[in-house]
C-alpha positions in Angstrom: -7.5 5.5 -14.3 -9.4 7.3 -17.1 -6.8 9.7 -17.1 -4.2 7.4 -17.3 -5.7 5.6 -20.6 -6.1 9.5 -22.0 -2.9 10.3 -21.9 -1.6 6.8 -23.6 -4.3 7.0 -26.3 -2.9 10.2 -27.0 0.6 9.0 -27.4 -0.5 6.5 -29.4 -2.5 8.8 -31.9 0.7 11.2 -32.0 1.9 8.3 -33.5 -0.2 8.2 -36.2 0.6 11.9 -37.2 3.1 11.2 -39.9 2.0 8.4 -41.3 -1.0 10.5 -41.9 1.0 13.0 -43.2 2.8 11.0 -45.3 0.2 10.1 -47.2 -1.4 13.5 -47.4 1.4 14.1 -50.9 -0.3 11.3 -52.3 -4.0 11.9 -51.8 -3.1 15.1 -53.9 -1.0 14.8 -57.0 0.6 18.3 -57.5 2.7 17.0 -60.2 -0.7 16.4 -62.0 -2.0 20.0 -61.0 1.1 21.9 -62.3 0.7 19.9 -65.6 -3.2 21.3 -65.7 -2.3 25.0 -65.0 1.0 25.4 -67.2 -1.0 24.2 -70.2 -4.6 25.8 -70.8 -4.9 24.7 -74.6 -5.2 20.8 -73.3 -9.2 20.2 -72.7 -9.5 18.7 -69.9 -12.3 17.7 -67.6 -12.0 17.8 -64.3 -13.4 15.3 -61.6 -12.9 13.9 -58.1 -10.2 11.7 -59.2 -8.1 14.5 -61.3 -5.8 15.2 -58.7 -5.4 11.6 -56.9 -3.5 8.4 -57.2 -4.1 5.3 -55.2 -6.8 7.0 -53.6 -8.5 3.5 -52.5 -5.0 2.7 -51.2 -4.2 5.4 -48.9 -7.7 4.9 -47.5 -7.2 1.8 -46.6 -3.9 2.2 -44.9 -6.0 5.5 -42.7 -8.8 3.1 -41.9 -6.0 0.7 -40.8 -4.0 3.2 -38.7 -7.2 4.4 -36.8 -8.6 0.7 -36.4 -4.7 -0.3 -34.9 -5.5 3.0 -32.5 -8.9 1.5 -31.3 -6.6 -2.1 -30.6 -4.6 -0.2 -28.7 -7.1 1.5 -26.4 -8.6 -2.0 -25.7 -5.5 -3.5 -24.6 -5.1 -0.2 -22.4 -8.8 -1.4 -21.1 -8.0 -4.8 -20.4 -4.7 -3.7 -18.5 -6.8 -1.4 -16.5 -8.9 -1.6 -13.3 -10.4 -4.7 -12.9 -13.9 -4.8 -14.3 -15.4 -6.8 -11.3 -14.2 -3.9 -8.8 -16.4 -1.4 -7.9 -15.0 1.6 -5.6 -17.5 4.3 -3.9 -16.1 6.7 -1.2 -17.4 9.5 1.4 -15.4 12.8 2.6 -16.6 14.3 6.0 -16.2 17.8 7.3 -17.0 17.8 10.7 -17.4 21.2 13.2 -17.9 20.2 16.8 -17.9 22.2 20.3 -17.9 20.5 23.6 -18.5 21.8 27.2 -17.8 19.6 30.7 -19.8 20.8 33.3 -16.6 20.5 36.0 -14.4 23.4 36.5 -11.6 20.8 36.9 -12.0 19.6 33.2 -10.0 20.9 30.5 -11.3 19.3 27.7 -14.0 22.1 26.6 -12.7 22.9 22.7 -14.3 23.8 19.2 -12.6 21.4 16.7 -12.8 20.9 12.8 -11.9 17.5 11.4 -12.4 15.5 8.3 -12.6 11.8 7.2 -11.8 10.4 4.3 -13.1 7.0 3.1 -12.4 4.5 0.0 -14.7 1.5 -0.3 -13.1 -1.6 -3.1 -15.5 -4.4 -3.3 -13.6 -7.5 -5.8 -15.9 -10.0 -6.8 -14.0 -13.3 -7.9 -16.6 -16.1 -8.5 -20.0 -13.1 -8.8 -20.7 -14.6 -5.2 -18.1 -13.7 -3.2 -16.6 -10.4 -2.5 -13.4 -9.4 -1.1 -14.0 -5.8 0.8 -11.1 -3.5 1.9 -11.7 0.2 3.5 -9.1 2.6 2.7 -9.3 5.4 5.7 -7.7 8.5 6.6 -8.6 11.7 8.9 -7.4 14.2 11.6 -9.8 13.9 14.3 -8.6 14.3 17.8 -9.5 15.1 21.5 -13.6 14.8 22.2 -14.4 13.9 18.7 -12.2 10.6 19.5 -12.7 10.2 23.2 -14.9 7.3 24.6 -14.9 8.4 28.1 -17.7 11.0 27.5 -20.0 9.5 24.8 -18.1 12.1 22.5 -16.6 9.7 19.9 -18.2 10.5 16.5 -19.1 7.9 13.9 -17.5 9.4 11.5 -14.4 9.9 14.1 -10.7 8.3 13.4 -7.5 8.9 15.1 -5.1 8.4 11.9 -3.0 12.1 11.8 -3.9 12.5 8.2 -1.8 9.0 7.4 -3.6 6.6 4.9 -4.1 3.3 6.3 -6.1 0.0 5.3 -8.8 0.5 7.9 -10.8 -3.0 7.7 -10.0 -5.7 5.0 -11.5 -9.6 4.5 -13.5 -11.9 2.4 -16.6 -13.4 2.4 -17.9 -16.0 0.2 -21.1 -18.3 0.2 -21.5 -22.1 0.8 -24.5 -23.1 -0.4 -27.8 -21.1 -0.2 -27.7 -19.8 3.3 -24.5 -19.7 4.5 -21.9 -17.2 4.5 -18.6 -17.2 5.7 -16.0 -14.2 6.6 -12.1 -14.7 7.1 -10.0 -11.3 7.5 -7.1 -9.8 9.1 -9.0 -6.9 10.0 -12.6 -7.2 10.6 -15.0 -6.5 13.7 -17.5 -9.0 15.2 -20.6 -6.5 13.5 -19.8 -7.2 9.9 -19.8 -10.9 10.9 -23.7 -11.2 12.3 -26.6 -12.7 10.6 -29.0 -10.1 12.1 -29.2 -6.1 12.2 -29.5 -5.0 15.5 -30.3 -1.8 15.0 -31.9 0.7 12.3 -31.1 4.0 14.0 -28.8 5.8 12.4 -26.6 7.1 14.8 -24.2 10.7 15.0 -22.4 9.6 18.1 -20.8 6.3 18.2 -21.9 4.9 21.7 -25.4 4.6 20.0 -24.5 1.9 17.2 -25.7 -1.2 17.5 -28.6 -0.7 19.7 -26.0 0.4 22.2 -22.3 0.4 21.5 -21.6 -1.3 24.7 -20.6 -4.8 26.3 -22.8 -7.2 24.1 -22.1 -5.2 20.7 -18.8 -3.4 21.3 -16.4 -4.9 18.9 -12.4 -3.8 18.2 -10.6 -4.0 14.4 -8.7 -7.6 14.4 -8.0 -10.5 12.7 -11.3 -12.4 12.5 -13.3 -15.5 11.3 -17.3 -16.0 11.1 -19.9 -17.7 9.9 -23.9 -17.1 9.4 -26.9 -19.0 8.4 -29.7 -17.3 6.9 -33.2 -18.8 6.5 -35.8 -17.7 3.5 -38.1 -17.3 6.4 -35.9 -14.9 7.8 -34.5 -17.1 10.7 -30.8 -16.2 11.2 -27.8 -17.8 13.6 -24.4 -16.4 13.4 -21.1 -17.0 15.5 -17.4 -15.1 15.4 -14.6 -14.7 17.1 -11.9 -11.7 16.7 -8.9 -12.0 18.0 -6.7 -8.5 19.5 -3.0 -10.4 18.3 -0.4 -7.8 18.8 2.5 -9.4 16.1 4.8 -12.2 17.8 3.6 -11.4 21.5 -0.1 -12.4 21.3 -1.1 -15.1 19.3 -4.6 -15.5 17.3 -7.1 -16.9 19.6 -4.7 -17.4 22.0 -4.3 -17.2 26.1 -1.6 -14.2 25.7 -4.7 -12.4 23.3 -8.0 -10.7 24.1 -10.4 -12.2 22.4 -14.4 -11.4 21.7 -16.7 -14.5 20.4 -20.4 -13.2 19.6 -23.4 -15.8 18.9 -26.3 -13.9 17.3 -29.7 -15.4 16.8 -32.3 -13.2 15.0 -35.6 -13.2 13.1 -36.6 -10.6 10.6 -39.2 -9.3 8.7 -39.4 -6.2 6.5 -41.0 -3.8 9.5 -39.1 -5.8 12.4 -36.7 -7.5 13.6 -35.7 -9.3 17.3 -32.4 -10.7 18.1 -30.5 -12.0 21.3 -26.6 -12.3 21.6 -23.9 -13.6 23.9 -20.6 -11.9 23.8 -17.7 -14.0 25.7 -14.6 -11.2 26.1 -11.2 -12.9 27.3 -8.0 -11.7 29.1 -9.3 -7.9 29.4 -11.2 -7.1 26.2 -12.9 -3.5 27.0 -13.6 -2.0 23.8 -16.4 -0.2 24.4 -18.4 3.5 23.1 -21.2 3.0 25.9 -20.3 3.0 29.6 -19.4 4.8 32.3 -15.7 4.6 34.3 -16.1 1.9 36.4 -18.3 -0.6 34.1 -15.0 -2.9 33.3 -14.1 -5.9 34.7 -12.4 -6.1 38.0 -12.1 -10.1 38.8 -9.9 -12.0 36.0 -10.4 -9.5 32.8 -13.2 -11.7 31.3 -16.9 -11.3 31.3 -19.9 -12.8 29.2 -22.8 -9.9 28.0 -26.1 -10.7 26.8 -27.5 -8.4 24.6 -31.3 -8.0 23.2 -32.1 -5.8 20.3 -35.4 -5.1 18.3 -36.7 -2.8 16.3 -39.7 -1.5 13.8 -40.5 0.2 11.1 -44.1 1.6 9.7 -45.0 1.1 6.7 -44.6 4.6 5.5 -42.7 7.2 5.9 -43.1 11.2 6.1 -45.8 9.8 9.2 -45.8 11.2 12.7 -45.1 7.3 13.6 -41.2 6.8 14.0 -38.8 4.0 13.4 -38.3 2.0 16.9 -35.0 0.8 17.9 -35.1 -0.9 21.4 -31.7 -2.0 23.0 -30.6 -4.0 26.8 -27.9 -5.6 27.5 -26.6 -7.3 30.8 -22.4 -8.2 31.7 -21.3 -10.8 34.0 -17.7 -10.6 35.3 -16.1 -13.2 35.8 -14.5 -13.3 39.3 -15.5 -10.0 40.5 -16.9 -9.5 44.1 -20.6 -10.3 44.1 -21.1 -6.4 44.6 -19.8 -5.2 41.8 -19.7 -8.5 39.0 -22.6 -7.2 36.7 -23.4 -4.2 34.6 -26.2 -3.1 32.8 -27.5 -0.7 30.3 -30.4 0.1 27.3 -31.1 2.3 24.6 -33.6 3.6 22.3 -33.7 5.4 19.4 -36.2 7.0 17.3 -36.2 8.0 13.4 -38.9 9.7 11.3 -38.0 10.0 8.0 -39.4 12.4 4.7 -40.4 14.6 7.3 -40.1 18.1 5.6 -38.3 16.9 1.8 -37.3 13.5 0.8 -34.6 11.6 2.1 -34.1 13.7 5.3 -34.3 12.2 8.6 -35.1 13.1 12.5 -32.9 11.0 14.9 -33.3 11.0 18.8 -31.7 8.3 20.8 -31.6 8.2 24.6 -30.1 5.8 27.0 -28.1 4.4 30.0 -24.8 3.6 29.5 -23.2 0.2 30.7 -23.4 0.9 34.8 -21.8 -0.9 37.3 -24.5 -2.2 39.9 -22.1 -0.8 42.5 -22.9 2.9 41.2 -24.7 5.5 42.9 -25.6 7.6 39.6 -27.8 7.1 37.2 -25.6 8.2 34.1 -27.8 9.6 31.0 -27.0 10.0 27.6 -28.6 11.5 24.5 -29.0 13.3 21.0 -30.8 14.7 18.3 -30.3 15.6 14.7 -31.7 16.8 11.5 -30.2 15.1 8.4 -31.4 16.2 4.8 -30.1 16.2 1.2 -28.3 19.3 0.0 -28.2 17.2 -3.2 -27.5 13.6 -4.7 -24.4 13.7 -3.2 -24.2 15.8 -0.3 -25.6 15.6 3.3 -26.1 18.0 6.3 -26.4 17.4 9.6 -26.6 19.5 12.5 -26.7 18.0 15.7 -26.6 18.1 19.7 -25.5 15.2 22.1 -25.0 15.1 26.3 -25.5 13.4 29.1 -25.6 13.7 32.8 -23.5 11.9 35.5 -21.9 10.6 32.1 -19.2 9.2 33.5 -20.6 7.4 36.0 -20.1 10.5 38.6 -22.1 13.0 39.9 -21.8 16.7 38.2 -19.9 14.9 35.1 -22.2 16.3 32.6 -21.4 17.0 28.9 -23.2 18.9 26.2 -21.8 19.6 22.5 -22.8 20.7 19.2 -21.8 19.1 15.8 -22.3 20.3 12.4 -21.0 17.8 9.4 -21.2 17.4 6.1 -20.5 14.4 4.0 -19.9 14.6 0.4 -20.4 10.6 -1.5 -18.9 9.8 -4.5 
């Protein structure tokens, strides 16, 4: 946009050129000069006005050209960006390598990816805000694939196209009450509470757990949530998966996830306890194994609890805690296989070696089927620090064992990624 105004101020002062030049014959009189050099036996004394006319004149019409430029560069400003909009953005190289354990797997590969985010937040009243995420990337194969625990946080699926990747508006009623309306929001954005503080490389470990309780899936979406000055919150949303003209919102042709969140936080920690009732075969999940879904009538109710704490300092030997569990009921299912089950926990020290760099481990069992025989692991570990200001590195390893919910159906893989902010 800066650029933009540039290049009009500068048709506008090209403008000014012969005006200016115009007046340049005034300023000096050479009618006046070749009378002073063709006669040398008139005295004459010579001063700053000898060779002018209408000096005062012509300087007034210059001031007035270059004040008329600084009128026009306002109005350029006040046609411009809106001043209550406030963009910020991240790019993300990413360099991953995977390896399955089972000779009968094909999906061992080195890949390089990027993302590319836009943040706009619009504030209309200074209250409210209306947010939209512009998104675009290349990822694809195990940097995009759930089944494994491989999906990346920074991970998309877009084939380099440009798309409006979450959009909706929040505005306050009163002192504690917020409310959210978009047509493409997840349930997270919506809670009163933060589940989790672990800063996860892998998406299965967001949110305490990215499974049953938490998972969530870009929809249209309403929510509300009450926070307390004591630091009491209760939230409640539903998002609904409408697919155009075939499934409605919050309708029985559309899956539908409606999360109640009750918290309580402090500044070193937090507790918090949610129910998540999924309709008509909502299964978007990062953290479970193959057979965790629902096999009765496509709906289940989760329960998720989520804590965590922080010490005082950092740069101590003492990590962030972040403690996840969360237990699925499906509806309808044989009594042998109707409930799941899975935790987490994740670890953070931070200024460890320089500022602003950070140690992450996180550990866990995905969502598991009672009916399992396995005992399905999952993990990772990363260092995180500060090139500069603006630019982050992070190396880091993930795997699991019996990941899939299978014996043998282990995974191990190597990430290095950069993100550049802006």
């Amino acid at each position: 946009m800066k650029l933009f105004q540039q290049m009009l101020v500068a048709g506008a002062s090209l403008s000014l050129i012969a005006p200016i030049a115009a007046q340049a014959s005034n300023v000096v009189n050479l009618e006046e000069l070749d009378t002073f050099t063709s006669s040398q036996t008139k005295s004459s004394r010579l001063d700053s006005n000898s060779f002018t006319n209408e000096v005062n004149e012509n300087t007034v019409n210059l001031n007035n050209n270059v004040d008329d430029l600084v009128i026009n560069q306002d109005q350029f400003e006040a046609g411009g960006f809106s001043d209550t909009t406030v963009m910020d953005g991240k790019a993300v190289f990413t360099l991953m390598g995977t390896d399955h354990h089972l000779s009968t797997t094909a999906d061992d590969s080195v890949t390089a990816a990027y993302t590319l985010t836009l943040n706009l937040n619009t504030s209309f009243t200074g209250d409210d805000n209306l947010y939209t995420r512009i998104k675009t990337g290349n990822h694809s194969g195990n940097s995009v694939t759930k089944t494994y625990g491989t999906y990346l946080s920074s991970g998309n699926n877009y084939s380099d196209a440009l798309k409006v990747d979450k959009i909706w508006y929040e505005f306050p009623v009163g002192e504690n009450n917020t409310f959210w309306v978009g047509p493409r929001i997840e349930n997270y954005y919506m809670h009163g509470t933060t589940p989790s503080i672990y800063k996860p490389v892998t998406k299965q470990f967001t949110l305490g757990g990215n499974g049953e309780a938490y998972g969530a899936s870009t929809n249209s979406g309403i929510g509300w949530a009450y926070k307390a000055d004591n630091g009491l919150a209760v939230s409640s949303n539903v998002v609904s998966q409408q697919n155009g003209t075939s499934n409605g919102f919050i309708t029985s042709e559309s899956a539908t996830s409606w999360a109640t969140q009750v918290g309580y936080t402090t500044d070193q920690w937090s507790v918090s306890a949610i129910v998540n009732q999924k309709t008509n075969g909502w299964s978007d999940t990062y953290y479970h194994t193959a057979s965790h879904g629902p096999s009765g009538n496509d709906s289940f109710s989760a329960i998720g609890l989520r804590s965590w704490w922080r010490p005082a300092d950092t740069g101590t030997k003492v990590p962030e805690i972040s403690l996840g569990y969360d237990t699925t009921r499906y509806d309808g299912s044989p009594a042998s296989t109707d409930n799941s089950t899975a935790y987490f926990v994740g670890l953070t020290w931070q200024d460890m070696f320089q500022a602003d760099d950070r140690i992450g481990l996180a550990f866990g069992q995905p969502t598991t089927n009672e009916a399992e025989t396995v005992n399905p692991f999952a993990y990772e570990i990363y260092y995180s620090f500060k090139a500069n200001e603006s630019v982050t590195i992070t190396p880091a390893v993930f795997g699991g064992s019996d990941r899939n919910g299978t014996s043998g159906q282990d995974i191990f893989g190597a990430i290095l990624q950069t993100e550049f902010k802006f």
